[in-house]
C-alpha positions as CSV (number, residue, x, y, z in Angstrom):
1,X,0.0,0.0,0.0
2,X,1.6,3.3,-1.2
3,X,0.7,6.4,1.4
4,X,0.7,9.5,0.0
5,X,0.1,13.1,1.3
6,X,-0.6,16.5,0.0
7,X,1.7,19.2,1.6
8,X,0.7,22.6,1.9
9,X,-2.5,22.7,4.7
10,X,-2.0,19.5,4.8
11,X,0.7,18.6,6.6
12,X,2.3,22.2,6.9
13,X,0.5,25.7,6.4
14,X,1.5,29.3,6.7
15,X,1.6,31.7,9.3
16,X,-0.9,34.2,7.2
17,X,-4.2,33.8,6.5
18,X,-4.4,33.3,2.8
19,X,-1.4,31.5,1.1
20,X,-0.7,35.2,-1.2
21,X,-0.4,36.9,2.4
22,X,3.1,35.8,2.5
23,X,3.6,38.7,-0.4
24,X,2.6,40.9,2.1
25,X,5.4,40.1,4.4
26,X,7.9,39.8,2.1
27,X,6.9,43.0,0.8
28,X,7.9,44.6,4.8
29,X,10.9,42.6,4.9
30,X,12.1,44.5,1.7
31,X,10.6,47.9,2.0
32,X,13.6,49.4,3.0
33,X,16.3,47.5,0.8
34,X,17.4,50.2,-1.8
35,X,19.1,47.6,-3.7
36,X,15.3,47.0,-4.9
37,X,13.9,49.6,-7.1
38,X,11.0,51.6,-4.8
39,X,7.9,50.6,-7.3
40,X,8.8,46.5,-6.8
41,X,8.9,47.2,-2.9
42,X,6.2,49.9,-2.2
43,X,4.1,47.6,-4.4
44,X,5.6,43.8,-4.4
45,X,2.4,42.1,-2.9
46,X,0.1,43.3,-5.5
47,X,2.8,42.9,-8.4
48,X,3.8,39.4,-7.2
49,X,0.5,38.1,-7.1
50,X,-0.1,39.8,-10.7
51,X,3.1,38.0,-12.3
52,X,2.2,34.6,-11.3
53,X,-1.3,34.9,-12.8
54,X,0.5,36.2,-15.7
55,X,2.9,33.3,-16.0
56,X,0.1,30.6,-15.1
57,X,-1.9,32.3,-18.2
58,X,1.4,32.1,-20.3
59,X,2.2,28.5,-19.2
60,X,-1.5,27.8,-20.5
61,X,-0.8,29.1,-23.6
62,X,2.0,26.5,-24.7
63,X,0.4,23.8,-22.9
64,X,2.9,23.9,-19.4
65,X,0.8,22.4,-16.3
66,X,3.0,24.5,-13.5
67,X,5.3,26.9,-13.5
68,X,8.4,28.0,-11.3
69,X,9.0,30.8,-8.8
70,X,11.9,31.6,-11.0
71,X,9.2,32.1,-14.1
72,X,7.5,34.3,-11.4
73,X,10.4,36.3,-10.5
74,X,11.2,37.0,-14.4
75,X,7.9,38.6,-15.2
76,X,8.7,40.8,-11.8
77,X,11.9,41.8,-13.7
78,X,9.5,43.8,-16.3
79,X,7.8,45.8,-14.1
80,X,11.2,47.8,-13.6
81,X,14.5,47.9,-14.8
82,X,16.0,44.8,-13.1
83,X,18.9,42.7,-13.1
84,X,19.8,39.2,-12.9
85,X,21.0,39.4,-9.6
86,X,17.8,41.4,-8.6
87,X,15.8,38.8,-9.7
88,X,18.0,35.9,-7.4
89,X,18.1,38.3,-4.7
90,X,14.2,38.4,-4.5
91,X,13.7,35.2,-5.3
92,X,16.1,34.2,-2.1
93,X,13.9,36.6,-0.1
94,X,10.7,35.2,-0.6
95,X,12.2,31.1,-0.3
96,X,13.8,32.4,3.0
97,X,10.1,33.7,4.0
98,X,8.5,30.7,2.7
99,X,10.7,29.0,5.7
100,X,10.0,31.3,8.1
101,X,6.2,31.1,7.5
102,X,5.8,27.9,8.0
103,X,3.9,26.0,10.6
104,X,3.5,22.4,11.8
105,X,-0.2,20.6,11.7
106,X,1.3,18.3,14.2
107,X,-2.0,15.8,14.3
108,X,-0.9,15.0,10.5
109,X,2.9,14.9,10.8
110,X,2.2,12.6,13.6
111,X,0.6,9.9,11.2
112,X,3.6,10.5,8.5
113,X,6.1,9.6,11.7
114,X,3.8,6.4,12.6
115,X,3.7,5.4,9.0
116,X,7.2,5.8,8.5
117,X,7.5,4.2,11.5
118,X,5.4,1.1,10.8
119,X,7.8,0.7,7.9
120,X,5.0,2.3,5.2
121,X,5.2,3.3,1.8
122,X,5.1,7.1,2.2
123,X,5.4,10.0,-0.2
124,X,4.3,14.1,-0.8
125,X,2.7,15.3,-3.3
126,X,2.1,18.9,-3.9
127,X,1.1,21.4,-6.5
128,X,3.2,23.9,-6.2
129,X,6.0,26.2,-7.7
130,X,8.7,26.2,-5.6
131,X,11.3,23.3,-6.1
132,X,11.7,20.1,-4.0
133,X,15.1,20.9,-2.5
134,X,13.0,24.4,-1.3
135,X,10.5,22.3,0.0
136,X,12.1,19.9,2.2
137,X,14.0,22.1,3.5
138,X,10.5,23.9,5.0
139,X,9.7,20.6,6.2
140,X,13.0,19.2,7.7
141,X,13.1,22.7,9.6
142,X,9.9,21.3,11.1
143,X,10.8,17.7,11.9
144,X,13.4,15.3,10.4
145,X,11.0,12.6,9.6
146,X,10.6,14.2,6.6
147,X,14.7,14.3,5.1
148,X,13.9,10.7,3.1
149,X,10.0,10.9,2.3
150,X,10.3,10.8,-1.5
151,X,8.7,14.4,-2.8
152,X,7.2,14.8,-6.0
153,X,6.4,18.5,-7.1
154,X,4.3,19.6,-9.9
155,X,7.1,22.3,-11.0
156,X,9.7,19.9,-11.1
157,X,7.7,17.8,-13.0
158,X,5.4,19.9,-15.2
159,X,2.7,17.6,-14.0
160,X,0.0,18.3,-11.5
161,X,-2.8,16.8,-9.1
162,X,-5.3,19.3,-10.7
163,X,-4.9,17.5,-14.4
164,X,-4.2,14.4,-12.8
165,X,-1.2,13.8,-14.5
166,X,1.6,13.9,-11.5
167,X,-1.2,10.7,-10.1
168,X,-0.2,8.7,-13.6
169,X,3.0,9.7,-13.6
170,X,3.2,8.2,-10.2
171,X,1.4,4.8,-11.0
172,X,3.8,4.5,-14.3
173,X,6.8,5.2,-12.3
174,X,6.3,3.4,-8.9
175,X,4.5,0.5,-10.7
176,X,1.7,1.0,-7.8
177,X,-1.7,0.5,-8.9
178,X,-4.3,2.7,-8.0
179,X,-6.3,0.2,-5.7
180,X,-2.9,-0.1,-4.0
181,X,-2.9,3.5,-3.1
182,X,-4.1,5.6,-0.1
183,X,-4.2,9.5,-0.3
184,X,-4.9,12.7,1.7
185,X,-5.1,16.2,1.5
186,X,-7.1,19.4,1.8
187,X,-8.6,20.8,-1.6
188,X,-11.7,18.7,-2.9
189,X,-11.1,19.0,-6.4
190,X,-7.1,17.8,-6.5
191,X,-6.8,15.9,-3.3
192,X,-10.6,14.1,-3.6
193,X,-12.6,14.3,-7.0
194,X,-9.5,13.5,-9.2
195,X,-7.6,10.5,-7.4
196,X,-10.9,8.9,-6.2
197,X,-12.2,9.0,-9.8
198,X,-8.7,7.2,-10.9
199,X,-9.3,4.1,-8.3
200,X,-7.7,5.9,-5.7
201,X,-9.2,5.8,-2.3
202,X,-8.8,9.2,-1.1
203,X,-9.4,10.9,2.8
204,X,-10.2,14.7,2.3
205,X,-9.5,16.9,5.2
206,X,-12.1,19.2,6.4
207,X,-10.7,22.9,6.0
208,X,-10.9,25.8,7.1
209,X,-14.3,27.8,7.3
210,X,-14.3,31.3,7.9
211,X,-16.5,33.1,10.0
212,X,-18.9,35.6,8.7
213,X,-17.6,38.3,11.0
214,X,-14.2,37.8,9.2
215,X,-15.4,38.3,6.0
216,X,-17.5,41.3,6.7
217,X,-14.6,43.0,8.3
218,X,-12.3,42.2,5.5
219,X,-15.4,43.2,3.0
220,X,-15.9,46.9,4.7
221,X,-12.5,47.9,6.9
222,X,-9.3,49.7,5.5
223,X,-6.3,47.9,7.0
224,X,-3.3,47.1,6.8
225,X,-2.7,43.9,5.0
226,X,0.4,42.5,6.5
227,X,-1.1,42.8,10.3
228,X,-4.0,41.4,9.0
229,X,-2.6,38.5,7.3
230,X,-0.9,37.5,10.6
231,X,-3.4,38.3,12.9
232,X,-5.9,36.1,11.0
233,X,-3.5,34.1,9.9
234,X,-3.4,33.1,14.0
235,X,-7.0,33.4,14.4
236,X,-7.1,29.9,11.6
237,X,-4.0,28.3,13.1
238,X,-5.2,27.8,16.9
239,X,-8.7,27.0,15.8
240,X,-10.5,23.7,16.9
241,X,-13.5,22.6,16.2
242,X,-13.7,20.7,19.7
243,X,-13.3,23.9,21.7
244,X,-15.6,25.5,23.5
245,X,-17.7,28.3,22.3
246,X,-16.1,30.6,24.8
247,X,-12.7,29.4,24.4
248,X,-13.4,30.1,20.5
249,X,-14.5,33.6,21.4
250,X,-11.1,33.9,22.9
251,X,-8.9,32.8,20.7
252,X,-10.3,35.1,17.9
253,X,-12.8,38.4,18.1
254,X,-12.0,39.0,22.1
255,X,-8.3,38.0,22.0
256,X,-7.4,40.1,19.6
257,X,-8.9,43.1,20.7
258,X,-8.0,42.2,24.7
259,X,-4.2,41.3,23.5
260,X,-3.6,43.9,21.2
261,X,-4.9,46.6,24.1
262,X,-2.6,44.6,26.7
263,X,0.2,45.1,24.5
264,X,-0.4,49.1,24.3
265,X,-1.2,49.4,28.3
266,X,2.9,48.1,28.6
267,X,4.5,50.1,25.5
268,X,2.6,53.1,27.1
269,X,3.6,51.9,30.3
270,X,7.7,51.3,29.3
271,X,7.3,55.0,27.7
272,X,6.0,56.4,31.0
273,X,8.6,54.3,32.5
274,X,6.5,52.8,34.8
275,X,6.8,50.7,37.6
276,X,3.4,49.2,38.8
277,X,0.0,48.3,37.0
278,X,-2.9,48.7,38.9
279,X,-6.0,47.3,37.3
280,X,-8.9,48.4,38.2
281,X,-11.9,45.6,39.2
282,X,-14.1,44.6,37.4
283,X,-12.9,45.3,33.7
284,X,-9.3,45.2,34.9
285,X,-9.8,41.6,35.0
286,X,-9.2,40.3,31.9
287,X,-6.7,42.9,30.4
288,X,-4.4,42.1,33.7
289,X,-4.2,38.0,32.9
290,X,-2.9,39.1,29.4
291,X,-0.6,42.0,30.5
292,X,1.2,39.5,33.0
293,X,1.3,36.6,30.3
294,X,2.9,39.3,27.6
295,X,5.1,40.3,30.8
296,X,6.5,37.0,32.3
297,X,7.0,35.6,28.2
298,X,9.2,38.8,27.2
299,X,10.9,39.3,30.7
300,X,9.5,42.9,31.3
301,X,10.0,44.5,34.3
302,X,6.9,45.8,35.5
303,X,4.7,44.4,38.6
304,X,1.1,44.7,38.3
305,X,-2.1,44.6,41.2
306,X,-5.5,44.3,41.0
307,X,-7.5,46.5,42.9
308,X,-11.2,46.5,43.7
309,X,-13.3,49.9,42.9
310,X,-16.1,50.7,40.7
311,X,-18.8,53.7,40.9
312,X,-20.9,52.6,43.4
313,X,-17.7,52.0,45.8
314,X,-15.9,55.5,45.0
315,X,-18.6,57.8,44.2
316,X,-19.6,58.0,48.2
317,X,-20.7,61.0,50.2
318,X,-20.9,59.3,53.7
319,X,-17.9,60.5,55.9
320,X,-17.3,56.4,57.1
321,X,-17.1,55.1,53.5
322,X,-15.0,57.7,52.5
323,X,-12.3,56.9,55.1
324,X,-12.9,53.2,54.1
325,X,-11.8,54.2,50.4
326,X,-8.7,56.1,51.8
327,X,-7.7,53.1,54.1
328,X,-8.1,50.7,51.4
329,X,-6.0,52.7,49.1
330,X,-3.4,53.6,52.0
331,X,-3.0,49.4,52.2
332,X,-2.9,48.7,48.5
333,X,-1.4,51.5,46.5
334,X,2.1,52.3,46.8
335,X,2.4,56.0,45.4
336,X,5.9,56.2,46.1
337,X,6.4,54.0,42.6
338,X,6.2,55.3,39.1
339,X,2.6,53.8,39.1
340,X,-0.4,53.8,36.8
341,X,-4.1,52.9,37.1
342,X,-5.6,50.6,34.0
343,X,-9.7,50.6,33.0
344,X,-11.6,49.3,30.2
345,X,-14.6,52.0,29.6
346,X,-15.0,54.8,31.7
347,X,-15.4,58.5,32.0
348,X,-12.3,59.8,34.5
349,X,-14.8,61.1,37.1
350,X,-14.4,58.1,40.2
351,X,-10.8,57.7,39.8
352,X,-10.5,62.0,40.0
353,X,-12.9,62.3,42.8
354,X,-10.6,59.0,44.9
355,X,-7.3,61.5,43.9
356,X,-8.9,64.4,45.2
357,X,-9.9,62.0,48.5
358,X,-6.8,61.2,49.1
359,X,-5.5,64.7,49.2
360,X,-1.8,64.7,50.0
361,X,-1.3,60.4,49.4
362,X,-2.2,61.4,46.1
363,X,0.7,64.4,45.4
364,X,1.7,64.0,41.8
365,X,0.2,63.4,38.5
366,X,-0.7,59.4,37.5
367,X,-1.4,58.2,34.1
368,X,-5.2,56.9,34.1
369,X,-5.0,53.9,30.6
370,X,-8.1,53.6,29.3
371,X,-9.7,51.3,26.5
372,X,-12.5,54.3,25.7
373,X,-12.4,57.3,27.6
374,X,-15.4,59.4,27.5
375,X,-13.6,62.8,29.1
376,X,-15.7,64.2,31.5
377,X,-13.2,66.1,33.7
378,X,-10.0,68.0,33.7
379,X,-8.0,67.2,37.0
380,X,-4.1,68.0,37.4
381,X,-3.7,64.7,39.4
382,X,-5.3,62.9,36.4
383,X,-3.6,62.2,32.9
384,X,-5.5,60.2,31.0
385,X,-4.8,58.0,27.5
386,X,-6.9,56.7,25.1
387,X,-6.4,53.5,23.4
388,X,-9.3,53.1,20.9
389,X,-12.4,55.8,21.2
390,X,-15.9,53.4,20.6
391,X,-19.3,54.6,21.9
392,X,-20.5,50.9,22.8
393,X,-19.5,49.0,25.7
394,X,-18.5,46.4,24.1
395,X,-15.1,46.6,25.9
396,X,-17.2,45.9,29.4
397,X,-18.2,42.5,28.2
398,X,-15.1,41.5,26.7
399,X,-13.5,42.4,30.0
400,X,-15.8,40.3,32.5
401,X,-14.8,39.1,35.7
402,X,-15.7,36.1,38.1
403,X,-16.9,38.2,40.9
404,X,-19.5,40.8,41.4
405,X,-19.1,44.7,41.7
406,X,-17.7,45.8,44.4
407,X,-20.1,48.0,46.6
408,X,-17.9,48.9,49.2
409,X,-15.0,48.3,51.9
410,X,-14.9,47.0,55.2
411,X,-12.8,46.3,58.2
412,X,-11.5,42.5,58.2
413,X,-9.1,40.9,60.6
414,X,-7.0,44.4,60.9
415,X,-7.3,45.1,57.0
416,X,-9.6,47.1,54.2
417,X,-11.3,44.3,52.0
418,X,-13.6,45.3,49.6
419,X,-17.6,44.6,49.7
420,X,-18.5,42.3,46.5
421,X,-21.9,42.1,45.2
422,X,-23.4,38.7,44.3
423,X,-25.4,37.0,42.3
424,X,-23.3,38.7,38.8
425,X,-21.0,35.7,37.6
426,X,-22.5,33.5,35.1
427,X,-20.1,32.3,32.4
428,X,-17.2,30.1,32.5
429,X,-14.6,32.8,32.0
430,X,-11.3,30.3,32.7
431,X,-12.5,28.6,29.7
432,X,-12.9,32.6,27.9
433,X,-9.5,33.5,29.3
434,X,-7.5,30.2,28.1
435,X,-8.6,31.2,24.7
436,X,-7.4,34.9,24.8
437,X,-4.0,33.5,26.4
438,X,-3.7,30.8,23.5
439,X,-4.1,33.3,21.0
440,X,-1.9,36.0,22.9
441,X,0.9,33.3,23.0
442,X,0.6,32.0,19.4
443,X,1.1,36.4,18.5
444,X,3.8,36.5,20.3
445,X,5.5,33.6,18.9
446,X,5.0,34.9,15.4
447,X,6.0,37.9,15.8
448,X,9.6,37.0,17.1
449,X,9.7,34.2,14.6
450,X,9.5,36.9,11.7
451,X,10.9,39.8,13.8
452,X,8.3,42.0,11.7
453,X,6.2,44.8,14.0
454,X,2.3,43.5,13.7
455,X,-0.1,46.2,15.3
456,X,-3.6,45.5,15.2
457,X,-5.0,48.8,16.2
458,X,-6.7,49.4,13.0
459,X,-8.8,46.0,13.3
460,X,-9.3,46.6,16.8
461,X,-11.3,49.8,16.2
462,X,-13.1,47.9,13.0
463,X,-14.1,45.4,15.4
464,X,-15.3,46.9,18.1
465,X,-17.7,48.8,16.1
466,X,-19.5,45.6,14.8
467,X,-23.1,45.7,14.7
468,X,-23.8,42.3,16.0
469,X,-23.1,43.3,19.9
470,X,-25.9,44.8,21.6
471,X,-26.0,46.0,25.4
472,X,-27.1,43.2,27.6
473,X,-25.5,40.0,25.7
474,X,-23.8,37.6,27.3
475,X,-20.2,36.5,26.1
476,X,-22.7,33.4,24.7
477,X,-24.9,35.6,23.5
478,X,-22.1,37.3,21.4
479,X,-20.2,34.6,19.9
480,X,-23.5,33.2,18.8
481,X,-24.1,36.7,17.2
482,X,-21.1,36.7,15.6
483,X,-21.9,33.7,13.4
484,X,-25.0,33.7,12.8
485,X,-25.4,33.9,8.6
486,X,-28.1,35.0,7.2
487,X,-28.7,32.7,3.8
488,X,-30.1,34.4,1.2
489,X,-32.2,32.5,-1.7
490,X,-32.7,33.0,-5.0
491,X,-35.3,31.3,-7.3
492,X,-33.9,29.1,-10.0
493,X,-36.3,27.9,-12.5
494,X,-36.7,24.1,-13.1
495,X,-35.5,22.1,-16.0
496,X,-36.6,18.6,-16.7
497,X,-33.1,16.7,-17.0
498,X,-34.9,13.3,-18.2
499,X,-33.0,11.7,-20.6
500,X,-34.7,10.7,-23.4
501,X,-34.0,7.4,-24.5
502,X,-36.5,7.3,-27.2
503,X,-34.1,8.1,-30.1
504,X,-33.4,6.7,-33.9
505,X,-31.7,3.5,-34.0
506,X,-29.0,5.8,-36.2
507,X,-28.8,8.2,-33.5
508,X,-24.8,8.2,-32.1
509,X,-24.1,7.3,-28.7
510,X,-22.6,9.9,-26.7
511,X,-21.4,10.7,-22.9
512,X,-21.3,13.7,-21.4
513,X,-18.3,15.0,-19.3
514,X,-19.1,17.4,-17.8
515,X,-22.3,18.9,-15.3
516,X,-21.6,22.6,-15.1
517,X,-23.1,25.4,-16.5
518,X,-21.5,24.1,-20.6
519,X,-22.5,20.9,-19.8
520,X,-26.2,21.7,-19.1
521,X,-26.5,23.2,-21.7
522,X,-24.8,20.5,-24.0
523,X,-27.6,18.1,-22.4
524,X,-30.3,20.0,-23.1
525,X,-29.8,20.7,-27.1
526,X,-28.4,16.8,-27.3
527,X,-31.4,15.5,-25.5
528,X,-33.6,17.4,-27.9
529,X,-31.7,15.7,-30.9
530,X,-32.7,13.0,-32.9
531,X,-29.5,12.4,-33.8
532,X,-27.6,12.7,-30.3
533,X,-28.7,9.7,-27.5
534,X,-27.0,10.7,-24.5
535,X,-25.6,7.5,-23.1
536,X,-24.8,8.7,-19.8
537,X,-24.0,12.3,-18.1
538,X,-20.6,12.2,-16.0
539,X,-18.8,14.7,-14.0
540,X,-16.3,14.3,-11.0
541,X,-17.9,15.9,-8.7
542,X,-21.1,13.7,-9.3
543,X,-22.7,13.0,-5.5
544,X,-23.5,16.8,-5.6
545,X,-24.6,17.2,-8.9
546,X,-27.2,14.2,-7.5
547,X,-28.2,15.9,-4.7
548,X,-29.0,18.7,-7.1
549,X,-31.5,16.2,-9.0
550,X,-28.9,15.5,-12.3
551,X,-29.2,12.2,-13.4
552,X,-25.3,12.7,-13.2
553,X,-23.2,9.5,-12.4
554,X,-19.4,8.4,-12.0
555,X,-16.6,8.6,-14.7
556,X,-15.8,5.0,-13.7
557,X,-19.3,3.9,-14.2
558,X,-19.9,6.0,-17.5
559,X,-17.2,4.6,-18.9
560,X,-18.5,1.0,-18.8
561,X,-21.3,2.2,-21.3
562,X,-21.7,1.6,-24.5
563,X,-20.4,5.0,-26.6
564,X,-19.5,6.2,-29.6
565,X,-17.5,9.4,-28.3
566,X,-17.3,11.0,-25.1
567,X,-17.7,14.6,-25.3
568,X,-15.7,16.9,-22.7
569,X,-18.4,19.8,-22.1
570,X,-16.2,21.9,-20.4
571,X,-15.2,25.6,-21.0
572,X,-11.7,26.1,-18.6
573,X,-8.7,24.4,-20.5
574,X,-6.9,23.2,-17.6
575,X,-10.2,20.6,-17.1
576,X,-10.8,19.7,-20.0
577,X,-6.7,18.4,-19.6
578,X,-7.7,17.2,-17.1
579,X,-10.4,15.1,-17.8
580,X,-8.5,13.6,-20.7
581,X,-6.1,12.3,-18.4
582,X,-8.6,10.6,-16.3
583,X,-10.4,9.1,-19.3
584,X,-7.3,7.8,-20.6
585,X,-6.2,6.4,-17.4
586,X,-9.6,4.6,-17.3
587,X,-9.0,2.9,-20.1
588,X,-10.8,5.3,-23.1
589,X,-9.4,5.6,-26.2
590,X,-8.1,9.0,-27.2
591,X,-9.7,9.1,-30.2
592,X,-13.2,8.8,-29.2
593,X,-12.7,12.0,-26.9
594,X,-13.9,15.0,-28.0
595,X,-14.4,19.0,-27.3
596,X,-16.2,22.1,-27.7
């Protein structure tokens, strides 16, 4: 039994979030390299991506299946007036990002080693256009099982999964038959449809599916495509499916607002040269968790405390609870430190009227972070900042804690404790805050892996303005919000796809390849022919064209008609190559093939 694997999201993907994203970052690791004519690198992602369409187009046009990054890097070499070494130099660039991009789907590279293990037939197959050698080299800098797995590359070979060809080229080679033969991989069409319709038995991997709040953001917001690439790029990476809906809310929409907010609080905090956080309750929560992750993992030295307050406790008038508030503080606060005080949403007014309690404790301006400040005051012992301005609270809820509001402080066993209400808590927030800490490491580890700034302030302040968040929702309530889809339908009038069998005994037999929009219409005008009986009606993707109601069947079953010619009614030229090369490998005579 031969085992064989696709590659790329597969066994390995990328650190951004679509596989062109990696333009993106190659275009900042070149932006300042004068050796590099300013057009290619003020503009590489959107002329790379535009060269290799161009030399996929050309490479149709003479008949090539693949091309080569070197191909791709020529046609980048007319947009300016560029050199041969230019063009090596680039290409180097983007191979060496290719490397550093890379990630491990460990779950799959596990089965490779157990295979290999188990003393198994293995190989990789990919479609791709970068070259073996570049290619194992990704891999081995991921795990050594893979230095001896044979690799077979549709640019090396100018043969792909797609047509089918690199499969054939395969069986020919290795002598394996296609019964003998086990495959997997990610894309539906190259990976499933195509090997499976050869004999292959084929395990498709479910991928990845995007969340509609994803898509509308990357639909309507402005923002920079290299941050967004990564941070999404993250968001895909740490995603399971057997998570929890609140760890899921975590490791995406929250955790990237929550980290990228925590990582502002300390670069404000490092420029104030601060010495001590103090996080206010209940919204402080949250934010400090993150802030001492991001700490502890990049050895900062700043201490942080969490300290209980809120409007109820500090906007007093009673002469008792007002020397509760100054005790409490007195015991908790040291204002001999370069300190500041963190919030989520807030106006200034409780922490100005506590600074003006406190009276001579409180002698010096403090820096007051805040998420969203609404000013309502001006106070000299009061300078406040403002992270991202948003009129919702949407910041409260991604900033819940596990206890109630504090109400109060009271004497306890010689110390100020503060009063908590109860009856507040109801979500399972360790379960929220493992997600946001997942996704704050995973950041963190990119980020130092391509030692490329990422800021995420743009698509903070696009997400926090979504309109699925409503005052009153639960973190629940939210994350069900945020995917909810709303399907829209559109009326598709019936055709009657009954073959009629009633033709002249003259009338040639015919199969039709094919079940997209060409081929429908090639069944309906040969149905209608007296001339034309339609033997069968085939496609590769024939399970959904059944559930559809198309009397549609399998190539390998179609085949075993009885035909006169099987025409290929299909428009792209890269299928109808490909279909070829599966009718041939089934056993069908090149000259009874035909195409429109």
């Amino acid at each position: 039994m031969l085992y064989s694997f696709d590659i790329f999201d597969t066994l390995v993907t990328r650190i951004t979030y679509y596989p062109i994203g990696l333009h993106d970052v190659v275009q900042e690791f070149i932006r300042n390299d004068s050796e590099i004519p300013r057009y290619v690198r003020n503009n590489y992602a959107g002329i790379r991506s535009e060269a290799e369409k161009k030399a996929r187009d050309y490479s149709e046009f003479v008949g090539d299946e693949e091309i080569s990054l070197h191909k791709i890097h020529h046609i980048i070499s007319e947009y300016s007036n560029y050199s041969d070494n230019n063009i090596s130099s680039l290409e180097k660039i983007e191979i060496d990002t290719e490397i550093k991009c890379v990630l491990p789907i460990t779950s799959m590279i596990d089965w490779v080693k157990e295979l290999v293990n188990l003393g198994k037939h293995v190989i990789l197959i990919s479609d791709m256009y970068l070259s073996k050698q570049t290619i194992r080299e990704m891999l081995v800098s991921l795990d050594s099982v893979f230095k001896d797995i044979p690799i077979f590359v549709s640019c090396d070979y100018n043969r792909t999964k797609a047509i089918g060809s690199i499969y054939a080229y395969i069986h020919e080679t290795l002598g394996i038959e296609y019964k003998d033969w086990h495959h997997t991989g990610d894309n539906r069409h190259s990976d499933f449809l195509v090997p499976q319709t050869l004999g292959i038995t084929c395990e498709l991997l479910e991928g990845w599916k995007e969340s509609s709040w994803i898509k509308e953001l990357r639909d309507t917001c402005d923002i920079n495509m290299v941050d967004a690439q990564v941070v999404f790029g993250v968001v895909k990476y740490i995603s399971c499916g057997i998570d929890s809906d609140l760890t899921k809310l975590g490791k995406s929409f929250a955790g990237i607002i929550v980290e990228e907010y925590a990582e502002w609080i300390i670069r404000r905090a490092l420029q104030d040269n601060i010495e001590e956080l103090y996080f206010i309750a209940r919204d402080g929560y949250v934010i400090k968790k993150v802030v001492d992750f991001i700490i502890e993992k990049n050895g900062i030295n700043i201490s942080t405390k969490y300290i209980y307050g809120s409007r109820k406790a500090w906007r007093v008038e009673d002469a008792l609870a007002r020397e509760n508030i100054i005790q409490y503080f007195r015991e908790n606060v040291n204002f001999n430190k370069r300190i500041a005080f963190v919030d989520a949403n807030g106006t200034g007014v409780s922490i100005s009227l506590v600074a003006d309690l406190l009276g001579e404790m409180w002698n010096h301006e403090i820096p007051i972070y805040y998420f969203s400040f609404h000013r309502q005051v001006e106070k000299s012992k009061c300078c406040f900042f403002n992270y991202c301005y948003n009129a919702s609270d949407i910041i409260e809820l991604l900033c819940s804690a596990t206890h109630g509001t504090t109400v109060g402080y009271q004497l306890q066993e010689g110390k100020m404790k503060p009063v908590l209400a109860e009856g507040t808590v109801g979500e399972n927030l360790d379960e929220y805050v493992k997600g946001i800490l997942a996704y704050t490491d995973m950041l963190l580890n990119v980020k130092h892996k391509l030692g490329i700034e990422i800021n995420a302030r743009r698509i903070v302040k696009c997400l926090v303005s979504t309109k699925r968040y409503s005052s009153g929702m639960t973190l629940q309530d939210f994350w069900t919000a945020l995917n909810t889809q709303t399907e829209s339908t559109i009326d598709v009038p019936e055709i009657d796809y009954t073959i009629d069998t009633l033709k002249s005994p003259e009338a040639q037999r015919v199969i039709i390849y094919g079940a997209g929009i060409v081929g429908k219409r090639m069944f309906c005008e040969l149905n209608k022919s007296q001339e034309t009986l339609i033997s069968a009606w085939t496609d590769i993707n024939y399970i959904e064209c059944m559930k559809k109601g198309l009397p549609v069947i399998s190539v390998n079953e179609a085949v075993k008609r009885e035909y006169d010619y099987i025409l290929i009614a299909i428009k792209n030229r890269a299928a109808v190559k490909s279909a070829k090369c599966i009718l041939t490998q089934l056993g069908v005579d090149e000259s009874a093939i035909r195409y429109i």
